[in-house]
C-alpha positions as CSV (number, residue, x, y, z in Angstrom):
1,X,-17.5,15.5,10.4
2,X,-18.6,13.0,13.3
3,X,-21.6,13.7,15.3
4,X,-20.7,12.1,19.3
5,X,-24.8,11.8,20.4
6,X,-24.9,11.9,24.7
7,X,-28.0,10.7,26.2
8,X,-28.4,11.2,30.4
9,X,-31.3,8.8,31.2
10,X,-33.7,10.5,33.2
11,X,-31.3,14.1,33.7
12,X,-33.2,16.8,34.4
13,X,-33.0,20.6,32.5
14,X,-32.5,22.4,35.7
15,X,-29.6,20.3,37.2
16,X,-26.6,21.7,35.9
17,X,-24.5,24.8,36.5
18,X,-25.0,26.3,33.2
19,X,-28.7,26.0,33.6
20,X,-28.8,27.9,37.3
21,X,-28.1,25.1,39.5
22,X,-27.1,26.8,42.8
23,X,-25.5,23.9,44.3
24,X,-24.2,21.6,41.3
25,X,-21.3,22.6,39.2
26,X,-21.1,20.7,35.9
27,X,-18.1,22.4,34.8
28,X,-17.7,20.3,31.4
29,X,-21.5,20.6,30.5
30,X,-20.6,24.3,30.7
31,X,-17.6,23.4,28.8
32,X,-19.5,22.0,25.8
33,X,-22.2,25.3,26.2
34,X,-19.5,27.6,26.0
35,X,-18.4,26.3,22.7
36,X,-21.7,25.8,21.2
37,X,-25.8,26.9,22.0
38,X,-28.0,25.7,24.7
39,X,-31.6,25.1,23.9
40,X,-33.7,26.8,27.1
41,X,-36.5,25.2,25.8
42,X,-36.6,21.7,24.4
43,X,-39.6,18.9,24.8
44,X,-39.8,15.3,24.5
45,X,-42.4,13.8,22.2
46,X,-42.8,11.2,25.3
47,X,-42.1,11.7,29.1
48,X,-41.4,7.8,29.4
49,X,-37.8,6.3,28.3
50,X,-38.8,4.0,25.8
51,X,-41.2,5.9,23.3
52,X,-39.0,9.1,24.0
53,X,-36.0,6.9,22.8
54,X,-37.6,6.1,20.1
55,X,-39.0,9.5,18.9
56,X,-35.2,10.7,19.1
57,X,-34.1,7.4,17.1
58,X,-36.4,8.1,14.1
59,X,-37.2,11.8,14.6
60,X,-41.2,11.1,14.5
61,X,-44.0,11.8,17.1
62,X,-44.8,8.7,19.0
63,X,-48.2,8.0,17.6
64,X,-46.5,8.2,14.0
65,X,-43.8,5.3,14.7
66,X,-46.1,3.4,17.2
67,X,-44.0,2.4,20.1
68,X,-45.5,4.2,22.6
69,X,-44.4,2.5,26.1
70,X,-41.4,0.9,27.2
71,X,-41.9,-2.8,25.8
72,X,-43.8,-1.6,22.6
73,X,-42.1,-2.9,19.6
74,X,-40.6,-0.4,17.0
75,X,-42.6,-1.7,14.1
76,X,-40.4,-3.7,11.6
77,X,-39.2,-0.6,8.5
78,X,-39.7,1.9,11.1
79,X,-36.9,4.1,9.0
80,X,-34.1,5.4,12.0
81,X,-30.9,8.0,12.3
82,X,-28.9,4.7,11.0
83,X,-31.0,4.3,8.0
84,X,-30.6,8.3,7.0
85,X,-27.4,8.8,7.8
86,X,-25.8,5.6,6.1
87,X,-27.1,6.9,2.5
88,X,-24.8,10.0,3.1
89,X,-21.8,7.9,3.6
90,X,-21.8,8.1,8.1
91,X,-21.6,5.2,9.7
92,X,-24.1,5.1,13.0
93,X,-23.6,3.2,16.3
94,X,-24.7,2.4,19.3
95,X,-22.5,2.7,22.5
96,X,-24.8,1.9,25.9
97,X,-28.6,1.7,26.1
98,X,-31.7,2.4,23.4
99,X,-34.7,0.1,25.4
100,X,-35.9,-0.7,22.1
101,X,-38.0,-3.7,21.7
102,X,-37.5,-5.6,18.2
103,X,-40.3,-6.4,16.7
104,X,-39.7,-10.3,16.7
105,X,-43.1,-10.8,14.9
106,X,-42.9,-8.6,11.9
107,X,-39.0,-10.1,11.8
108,X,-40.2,-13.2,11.2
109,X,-43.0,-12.5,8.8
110,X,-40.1,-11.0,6.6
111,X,-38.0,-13.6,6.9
112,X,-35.6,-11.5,8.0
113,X,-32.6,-13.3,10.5
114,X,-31.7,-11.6,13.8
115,X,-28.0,-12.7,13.3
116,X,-28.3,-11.2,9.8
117,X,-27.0,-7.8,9.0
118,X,-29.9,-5.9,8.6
119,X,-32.0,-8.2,11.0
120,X,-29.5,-6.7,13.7
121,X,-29.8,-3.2,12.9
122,X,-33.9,-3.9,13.1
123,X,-33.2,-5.4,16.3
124,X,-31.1,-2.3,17.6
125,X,-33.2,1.0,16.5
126,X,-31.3,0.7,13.5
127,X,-27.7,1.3,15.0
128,X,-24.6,-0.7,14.6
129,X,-24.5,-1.9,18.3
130,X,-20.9,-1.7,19.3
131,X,-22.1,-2.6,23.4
132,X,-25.8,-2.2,24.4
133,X,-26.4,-2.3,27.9
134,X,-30.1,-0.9,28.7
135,X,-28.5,-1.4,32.3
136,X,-31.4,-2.3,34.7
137,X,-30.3,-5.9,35.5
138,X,-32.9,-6.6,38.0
139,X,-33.9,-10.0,38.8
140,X,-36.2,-11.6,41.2
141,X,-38.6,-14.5,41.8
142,X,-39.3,-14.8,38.0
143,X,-35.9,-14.0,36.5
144,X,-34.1,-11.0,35.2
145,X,-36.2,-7.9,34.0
146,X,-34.0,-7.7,30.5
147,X,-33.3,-11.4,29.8
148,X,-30.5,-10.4,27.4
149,X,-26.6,-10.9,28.2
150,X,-25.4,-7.8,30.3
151,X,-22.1,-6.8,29.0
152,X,-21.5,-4.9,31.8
153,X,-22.5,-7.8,34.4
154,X,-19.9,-9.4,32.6
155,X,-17.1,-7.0,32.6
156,X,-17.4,-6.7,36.1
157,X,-17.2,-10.5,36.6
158,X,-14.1,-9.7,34.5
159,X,-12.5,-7.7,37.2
160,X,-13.3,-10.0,39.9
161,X,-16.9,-9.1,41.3
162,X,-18.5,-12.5,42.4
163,X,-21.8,-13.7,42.1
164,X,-24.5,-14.4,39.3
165,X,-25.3,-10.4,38.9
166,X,-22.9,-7.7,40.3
167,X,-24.9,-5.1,38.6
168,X,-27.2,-5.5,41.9
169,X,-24.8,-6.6,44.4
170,X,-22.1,-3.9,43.8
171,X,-22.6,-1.4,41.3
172,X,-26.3,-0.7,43.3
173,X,-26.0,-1.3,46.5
174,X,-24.0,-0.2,49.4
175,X,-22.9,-1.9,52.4
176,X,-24.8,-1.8,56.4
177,X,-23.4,-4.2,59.3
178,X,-21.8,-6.6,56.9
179,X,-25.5,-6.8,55.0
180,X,-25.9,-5.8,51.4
181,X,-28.0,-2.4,51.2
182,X,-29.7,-1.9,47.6
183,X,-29.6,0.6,45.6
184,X,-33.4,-0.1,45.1
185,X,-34.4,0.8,48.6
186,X,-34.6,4.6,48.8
187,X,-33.0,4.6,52.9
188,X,-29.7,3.3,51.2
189,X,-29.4,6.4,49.2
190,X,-26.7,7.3,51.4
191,X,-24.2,4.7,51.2
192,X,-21.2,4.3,48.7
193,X,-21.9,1.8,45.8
194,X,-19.7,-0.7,46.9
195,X,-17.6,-0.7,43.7
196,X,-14.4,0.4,43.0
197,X,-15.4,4.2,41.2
198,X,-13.5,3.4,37.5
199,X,-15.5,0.3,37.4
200,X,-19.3,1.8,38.0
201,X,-21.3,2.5,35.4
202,X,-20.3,5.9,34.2
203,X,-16.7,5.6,33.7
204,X,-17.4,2.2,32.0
205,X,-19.6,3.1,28.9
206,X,-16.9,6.2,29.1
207,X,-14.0,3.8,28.6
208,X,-16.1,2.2,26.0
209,X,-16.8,5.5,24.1
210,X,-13.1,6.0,23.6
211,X,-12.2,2.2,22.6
212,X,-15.0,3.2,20.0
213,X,-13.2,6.6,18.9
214,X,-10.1,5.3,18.8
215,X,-10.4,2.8,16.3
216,X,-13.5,3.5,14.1
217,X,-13.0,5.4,10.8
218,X,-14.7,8.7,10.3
219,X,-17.2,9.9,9.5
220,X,-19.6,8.6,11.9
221,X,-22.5,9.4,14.1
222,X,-22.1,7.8,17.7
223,X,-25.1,7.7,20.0
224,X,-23.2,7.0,23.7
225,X,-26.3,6.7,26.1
226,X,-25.6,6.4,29.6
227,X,-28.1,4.8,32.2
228,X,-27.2,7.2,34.7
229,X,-28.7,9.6,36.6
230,X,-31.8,7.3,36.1
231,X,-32.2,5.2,39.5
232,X,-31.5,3.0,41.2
233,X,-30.4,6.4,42.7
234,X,-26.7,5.1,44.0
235,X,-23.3,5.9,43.1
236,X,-19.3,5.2,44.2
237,X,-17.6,7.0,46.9
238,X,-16.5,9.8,46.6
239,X,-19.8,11.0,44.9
240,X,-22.0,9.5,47.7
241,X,-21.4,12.2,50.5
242,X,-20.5,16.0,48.1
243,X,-24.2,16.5,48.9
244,X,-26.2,16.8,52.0
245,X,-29.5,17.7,52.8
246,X,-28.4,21.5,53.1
247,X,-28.0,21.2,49.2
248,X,-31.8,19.8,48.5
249,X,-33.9,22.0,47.4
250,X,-38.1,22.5,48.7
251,X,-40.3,20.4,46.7
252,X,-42.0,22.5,44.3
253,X,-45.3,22.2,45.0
254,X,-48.3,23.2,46.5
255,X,-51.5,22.5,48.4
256,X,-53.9,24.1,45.2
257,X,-52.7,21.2,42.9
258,X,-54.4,18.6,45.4
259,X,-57.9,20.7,44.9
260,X,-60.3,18.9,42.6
261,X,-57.7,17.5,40.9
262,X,-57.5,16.6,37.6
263,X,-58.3,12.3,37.4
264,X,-55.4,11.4,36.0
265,X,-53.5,13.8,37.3
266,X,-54.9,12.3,40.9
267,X,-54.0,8.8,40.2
268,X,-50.5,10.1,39.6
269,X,-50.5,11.3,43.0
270,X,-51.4,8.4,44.6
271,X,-49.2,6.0,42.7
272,X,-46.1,4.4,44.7
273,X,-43.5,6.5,43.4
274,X,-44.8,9.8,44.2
275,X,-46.1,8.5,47.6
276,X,-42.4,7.8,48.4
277,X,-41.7,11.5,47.2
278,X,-43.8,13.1,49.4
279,X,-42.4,12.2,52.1
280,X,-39.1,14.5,53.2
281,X,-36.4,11.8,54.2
282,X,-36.3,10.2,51.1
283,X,-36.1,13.4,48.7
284,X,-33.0,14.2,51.9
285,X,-31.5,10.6,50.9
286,X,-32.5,10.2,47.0
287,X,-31.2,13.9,45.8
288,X,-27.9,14.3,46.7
289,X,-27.0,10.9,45.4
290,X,-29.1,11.9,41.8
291,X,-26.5,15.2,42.2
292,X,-24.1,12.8,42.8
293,X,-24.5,11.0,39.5
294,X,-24.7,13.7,37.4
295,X,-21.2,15.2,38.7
296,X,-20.0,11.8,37.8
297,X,-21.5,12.0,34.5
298,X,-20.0,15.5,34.6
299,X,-16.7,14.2,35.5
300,X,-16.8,11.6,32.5
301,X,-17.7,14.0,30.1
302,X,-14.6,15.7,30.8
303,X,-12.7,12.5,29.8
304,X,-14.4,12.6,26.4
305,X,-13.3,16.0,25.8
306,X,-9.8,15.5,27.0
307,X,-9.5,12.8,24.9
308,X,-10.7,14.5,21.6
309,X,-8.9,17.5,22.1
310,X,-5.8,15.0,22.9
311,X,-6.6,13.4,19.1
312,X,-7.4,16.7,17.8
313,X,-10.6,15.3,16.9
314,X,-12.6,18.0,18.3
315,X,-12.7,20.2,15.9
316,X,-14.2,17.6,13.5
317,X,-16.9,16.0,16.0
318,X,-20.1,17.3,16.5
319,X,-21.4,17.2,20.4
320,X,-24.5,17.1,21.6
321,X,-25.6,16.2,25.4
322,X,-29.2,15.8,25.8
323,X,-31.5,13.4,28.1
324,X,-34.6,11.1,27.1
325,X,-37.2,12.9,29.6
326,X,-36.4,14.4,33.3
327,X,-37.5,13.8,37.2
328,X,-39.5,14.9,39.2
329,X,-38.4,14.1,42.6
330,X,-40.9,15.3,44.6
331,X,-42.0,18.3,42.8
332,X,-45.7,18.4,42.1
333,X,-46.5,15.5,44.8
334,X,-44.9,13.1,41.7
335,X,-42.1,11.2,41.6
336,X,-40.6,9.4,38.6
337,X,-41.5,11.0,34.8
338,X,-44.7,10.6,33.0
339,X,-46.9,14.3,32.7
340,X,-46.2,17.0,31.6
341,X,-45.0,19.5,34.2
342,X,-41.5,21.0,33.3
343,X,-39.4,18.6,35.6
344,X,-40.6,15.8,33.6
345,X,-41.0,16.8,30.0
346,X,-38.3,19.7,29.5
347,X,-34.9,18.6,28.7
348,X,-31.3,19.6,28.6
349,X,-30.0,20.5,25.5
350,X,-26.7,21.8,24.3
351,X,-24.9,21.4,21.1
352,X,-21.6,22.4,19.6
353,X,-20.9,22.4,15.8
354,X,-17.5,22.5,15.3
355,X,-17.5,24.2,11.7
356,X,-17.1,28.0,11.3
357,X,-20.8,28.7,10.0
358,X,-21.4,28.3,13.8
359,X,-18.8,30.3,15.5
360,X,-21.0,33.6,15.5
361,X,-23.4,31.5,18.3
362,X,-20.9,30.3,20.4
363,X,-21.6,30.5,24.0
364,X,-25.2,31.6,23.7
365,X,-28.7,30.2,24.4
366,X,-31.7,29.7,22.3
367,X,-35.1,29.8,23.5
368,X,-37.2,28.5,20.4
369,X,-40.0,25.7,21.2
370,X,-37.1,22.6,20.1
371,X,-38.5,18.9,20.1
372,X,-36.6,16.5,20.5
373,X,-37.3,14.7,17.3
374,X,-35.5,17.8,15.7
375,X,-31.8,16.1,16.5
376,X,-33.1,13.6,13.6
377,X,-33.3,16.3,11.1
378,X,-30.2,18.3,12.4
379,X,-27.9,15.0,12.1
380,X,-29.2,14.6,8.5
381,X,-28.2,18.1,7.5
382,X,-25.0,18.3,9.6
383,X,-24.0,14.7,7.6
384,X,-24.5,16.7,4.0
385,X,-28.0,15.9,3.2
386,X,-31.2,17.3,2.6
387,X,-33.9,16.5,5.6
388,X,-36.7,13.7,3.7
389,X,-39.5,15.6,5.7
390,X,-42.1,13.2,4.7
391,X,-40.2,10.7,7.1
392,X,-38.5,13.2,9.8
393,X,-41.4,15.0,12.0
394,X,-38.3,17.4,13.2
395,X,-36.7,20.2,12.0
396,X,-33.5,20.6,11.5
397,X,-31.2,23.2,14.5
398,X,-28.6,24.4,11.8
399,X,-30.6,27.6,11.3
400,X,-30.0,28.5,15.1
401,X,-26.2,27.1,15.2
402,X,-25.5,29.0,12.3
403,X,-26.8,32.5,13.9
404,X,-30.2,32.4,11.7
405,X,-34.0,32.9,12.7
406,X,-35.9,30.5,10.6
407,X,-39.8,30.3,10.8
408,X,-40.3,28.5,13.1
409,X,-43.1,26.4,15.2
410,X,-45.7,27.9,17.6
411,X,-46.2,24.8,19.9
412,X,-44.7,21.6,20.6
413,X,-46.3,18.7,21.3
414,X,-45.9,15.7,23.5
415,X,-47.6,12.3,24.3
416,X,-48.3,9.9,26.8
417,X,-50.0,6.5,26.5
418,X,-50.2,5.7,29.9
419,X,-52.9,2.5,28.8
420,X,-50.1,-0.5,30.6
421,X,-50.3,1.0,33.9
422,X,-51.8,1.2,37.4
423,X,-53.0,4.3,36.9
424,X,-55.3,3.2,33.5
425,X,-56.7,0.5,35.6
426,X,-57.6,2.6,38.8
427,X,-59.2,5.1,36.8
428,X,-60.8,2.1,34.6
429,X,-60.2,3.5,31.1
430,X,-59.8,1.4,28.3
431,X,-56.4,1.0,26.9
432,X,-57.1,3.2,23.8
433,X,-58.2,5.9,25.6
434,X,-55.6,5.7,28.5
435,X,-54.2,8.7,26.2
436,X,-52.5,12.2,27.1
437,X,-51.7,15.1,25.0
438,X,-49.7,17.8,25.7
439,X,-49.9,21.3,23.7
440,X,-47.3,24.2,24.6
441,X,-46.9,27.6,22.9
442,X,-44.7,29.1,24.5
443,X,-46.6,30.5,27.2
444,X,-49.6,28.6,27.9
445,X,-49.6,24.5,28.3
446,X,-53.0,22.0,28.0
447,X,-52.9,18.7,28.6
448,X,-55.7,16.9,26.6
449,X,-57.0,13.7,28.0
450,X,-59.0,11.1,26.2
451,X,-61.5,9.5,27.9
452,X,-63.8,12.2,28.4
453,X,-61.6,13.9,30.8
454,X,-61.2,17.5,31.4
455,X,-58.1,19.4,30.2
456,X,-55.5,20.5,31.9
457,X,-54.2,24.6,31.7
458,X,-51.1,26.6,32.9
459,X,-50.1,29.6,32.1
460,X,-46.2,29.9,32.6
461,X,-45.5,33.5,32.7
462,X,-48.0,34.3,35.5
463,X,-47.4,30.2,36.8
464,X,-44.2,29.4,36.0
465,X,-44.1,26.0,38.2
466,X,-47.5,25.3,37.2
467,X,-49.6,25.0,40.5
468,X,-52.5,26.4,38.9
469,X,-55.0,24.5,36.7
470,X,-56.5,27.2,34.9
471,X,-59.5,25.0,33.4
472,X,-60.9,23.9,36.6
473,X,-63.2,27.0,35.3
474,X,-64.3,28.5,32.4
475,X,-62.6,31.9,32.4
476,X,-59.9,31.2,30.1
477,X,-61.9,29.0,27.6
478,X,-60.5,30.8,24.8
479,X,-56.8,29.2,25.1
480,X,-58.1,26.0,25.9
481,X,-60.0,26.4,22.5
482,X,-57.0,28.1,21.0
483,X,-54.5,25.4,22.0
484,X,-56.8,22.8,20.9
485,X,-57.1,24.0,17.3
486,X,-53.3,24.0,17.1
487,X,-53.8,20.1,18.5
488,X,-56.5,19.7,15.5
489,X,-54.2,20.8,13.5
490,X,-51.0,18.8,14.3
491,X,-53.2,16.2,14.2
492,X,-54.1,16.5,10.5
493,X,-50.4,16.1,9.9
494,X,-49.1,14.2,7.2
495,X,-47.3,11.1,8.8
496,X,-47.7,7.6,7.1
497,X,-47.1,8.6,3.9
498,X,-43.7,7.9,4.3
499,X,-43.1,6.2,0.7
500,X,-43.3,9.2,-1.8
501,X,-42.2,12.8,-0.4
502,X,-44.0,15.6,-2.2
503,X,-41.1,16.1,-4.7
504,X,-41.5,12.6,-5.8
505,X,-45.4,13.1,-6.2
506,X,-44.9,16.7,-8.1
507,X,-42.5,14.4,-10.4
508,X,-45.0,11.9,-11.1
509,X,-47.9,14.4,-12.1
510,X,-48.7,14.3,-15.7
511,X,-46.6,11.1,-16.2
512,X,-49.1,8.8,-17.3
513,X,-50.4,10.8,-20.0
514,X,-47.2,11.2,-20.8
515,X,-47.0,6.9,-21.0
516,X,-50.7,7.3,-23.2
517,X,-53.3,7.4,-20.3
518,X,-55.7,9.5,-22.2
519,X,-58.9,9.3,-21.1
520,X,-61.8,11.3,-20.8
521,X,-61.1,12.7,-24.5
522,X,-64.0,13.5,-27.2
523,X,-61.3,13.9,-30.6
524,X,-58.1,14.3,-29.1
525,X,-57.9,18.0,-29.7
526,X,-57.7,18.3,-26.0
527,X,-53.8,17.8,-25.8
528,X,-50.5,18.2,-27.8
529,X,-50.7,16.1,-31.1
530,X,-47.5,14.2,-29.4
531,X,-49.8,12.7,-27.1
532,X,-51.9,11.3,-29.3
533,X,-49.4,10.2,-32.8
534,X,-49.9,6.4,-31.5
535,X,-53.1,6.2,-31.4
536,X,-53.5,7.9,-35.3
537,X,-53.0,6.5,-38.4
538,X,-53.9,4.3,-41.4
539,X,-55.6,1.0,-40.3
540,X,-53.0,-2.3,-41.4
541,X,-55.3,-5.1,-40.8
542,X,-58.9,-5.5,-40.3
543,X,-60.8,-8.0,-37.7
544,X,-63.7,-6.3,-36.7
545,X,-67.0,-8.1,-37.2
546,X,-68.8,-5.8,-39.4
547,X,-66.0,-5.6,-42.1
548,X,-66.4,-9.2,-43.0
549,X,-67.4,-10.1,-46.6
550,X,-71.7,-11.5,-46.7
């Protein structure tokens, strides 16, 4: 079987039909759910693309594998999907973006060459890159944000689009009196990308996926991650103008979350992005060209699908269509990602196994607490092989595909170190405190704050868009105490000792007295007579001292 592994950057849970979109019909996403199950409820470990990313890559919490911001290194040995699923025979690759950081220092200290085989694979979250493009080609005063070759920059030079980076000039921005309007300014929203539609973004890394397809040999696990519907929020005609302000929804929000506000949850407020969403003419602009995207993305999908029902490859592949954190856009006076509140943290998830253990959950939804880390464990057991839980934080889904209701967690858990930004600074916390927690059973949801903060508390059956901060008092003290001893204990979790799982150390108990480690013996009659036969019998030669002749 293959496993085909679709990442939205920055796609939010709510936005597509299957999910209760009133407006936005994603007719392949409901496509793919009608074959397989969609998760209701599934968390990132990390609300920020980077440590998300590589939570997913590895399947362990952020503060296990250590890159917990966008630029952190992925610690060389960091073991990933690549590294699993290779030992079972599946081959694992790398079509669009991962925003993984090598670690260049521990490289080196190995001795390990990035041109070399596995000095690649460390440089690329362990994948087999067949095209990375992380796809932000910005540049400005002091050079390009991602100083590495953009194959997609290139491929549109390819096709004829001038200048040193087309990425900005056509494929985000638009055009107003003759003057280029970017995609970065919100009030260009509006405007067509001025790009032909096949050559933007979408359709690109889609045309990529099935070059990939087409020639690779099975079995493999390909991870085709897409930048869009992650800003700069523009996109071709004729996706610019299907939505108007008619289809935006209110903000969700409300005047009680500005009331003695948490700190950090204040700072947030205040911070550019979220300034910008407050106001109502750029959520008008910005939303129907995010809805935009995603029926692109939509659209593309379809191509996918076509293409492996065309090569009959569908009923061997595997889908899954997730995202690495959401949006807020607007809701909660935020903008962007970063907390905790459901826009930002939930995700879309839907998966379709293709085998017939599955067919009794075809078309239906789950609403157990999934993390995302658990595609890590499910891709391990889907490729044949038994989940090294000492390694993998998730869980494997092949219970719930396969119509089964395993025991399963009470709360997930995600984290933010929010210690490079604005916001750590304003509030003047040091970086290893600038530190967020996030607790969720199911019901209620604390955010923990280090620093000696306050917490954060919804509850989301009586709240279910989480205007009101339950610990601004003490009335509900017991699930803030409740929710913190499930905190305690995931942090008492086994995580480093990712060298010997606990079948390995039930093997090696008793082995060394097995090798003649015998100590703490008065005659020996302690253990088996086997134990002890070399250390017994008649004495061959003497040396000792006090056996010498006078």
């Amino acid at each position: 079987m293959n496993i085909l592994f679709i990442m939205y950057d920055q796609l939010r849970f709510d936005y597509l039909s299957c999910a209760g979109h009133p407006h936005l019909q994603t007719p392949n996403f409901d496509r793919v759910a009608a074959m397989g199950v969609r998760f209701t409820n599934t968390y990132v470990q990390s609300p920020i693309c980077g440590a998300s990313r590589m939570c997913f890559y590895t399947g362990r919490y952020a503060s296990s594998h250590g890159a917990q911001w966008n630029g952190f290194p992925l610690r060389v040995g960091e073991q990933t999907l690549g590294d699993h699923l290779r030992k079972l025979g599946m081959g694992c690759w790398l079509i669009g973006k991962t925003h993984m950081k090598a670690d260049a220092e521990g490289m080196a200290r190995l001795g390990l060459a990035p041109d070399s085989e596995i000095g690649a694979r460390q440089a690329e979250c362990g994948f087999d890159a067949w095209i990375r493009d992380d796809g932000l080609w910005a540049y400005g005063p002091d050079g390009y944000y991602d100083e590495k070759r953009s194959p997609y920059n290139e491929y549109l030079k390819q096709k004829g689009y001038d200048g040193e980076n087309p990425w900005a000039d056509y494929a985000n921005a638009g055009i107003t009196d003759d003057q280029i309007a970017s995609g970065w300014m919100f009030r260009n929203a509006d405007q067509p990308a001025n790009i032909r539609e096949e050559d933007s973004e979408t359709p690109w890394l889609t045309s990529e996926t099935i070059a990939f397809m087409d020639q690779t040999k099975a079995p493999w696990c390909a991870h085709v991650s897409f930048i869009k519907p992650h800003w700069p929020y523009i996109v071709p005609a004729p996706y610019h103008n299907m939505f108007g302000k008619n289809h935006v929804p209110a903000a969700t929000r409300h005047p009680a979350e500005r009331e003695d506000a948490h700190p950090v949850y204040g700072a947030y407020m205040e911070n550019k992005i979220a300034v910008a969403f407050q106001r109502e003419e750029v959520r008008e602009k910005v939303i129907p060209a995010y809805m935009g995207l995603i029926k692109q993305c939509d659209d593309q999908l379809g191509r996918l699908l076509d293409h492996l029902e065309a090569t009959d490859a569908l009923k061997d592949t595997m889908i899954v269509l997730t995202s690495d954190h959401g949006d807020y856009l607007g809701d909660h006076w935020l903008g962007e990602k970063d907390l905790f509140h459901e826009p930002s943290v939930k995700i879309p998830l839907i998966i379709y196994d293709p085998r017939s253990t599955a067919d009794s959950t075809c078309g239906t939804t789950c609403d157990a607490l999934v993390e995302s880390i658990d595609l890590a464990a499910t891709f391990v057991e889907a490729a044949g092989g038994t989940v090294p839980d000492h390694i993998i934080e998730g869980r494997s889904l092949l219970p719930w595909l396969q119509g089964h209701t395993p025991d399963w967690r009470q709360y997930a858990i995600s984290e933010y170190d929010y210690s490079a930004t604005p916001q750590a600074a304003k509030l003047g916390v040091a970086p290893r405190d600038a530190r967020l927690f996030m607790v969720f059973d199911g019901r209620f949801k604390l955010m923990h704050a280090e620093g000696g903060f306050r917490p954060m508390l919804f509850d989301l059956q009586t709240d279910p868009d989480e205007f009101h901060d339950l610990a601004k008092g003490d009335a509900h003290q017991d699930k803030v105490d409740r929710l913190y001893d499930y905190l305690a204990q995931w942090g008492r979790r086994m995580s480093q000792r990712v060298t010997r799982s606990d079948q390995d150390i039930l093997n090696m108990r008793g082995k060394s007295i097995r090798r003649g480690i015998l100590p703490f013996l008065y005659d020996g009659t302690e253990v088996d007579d086997e134990l002890t036969e070399k250390y017994r019998g008649p004495v061959r030669q003497r040396f000792s001292a006090e056996d010498e002749a006078p």
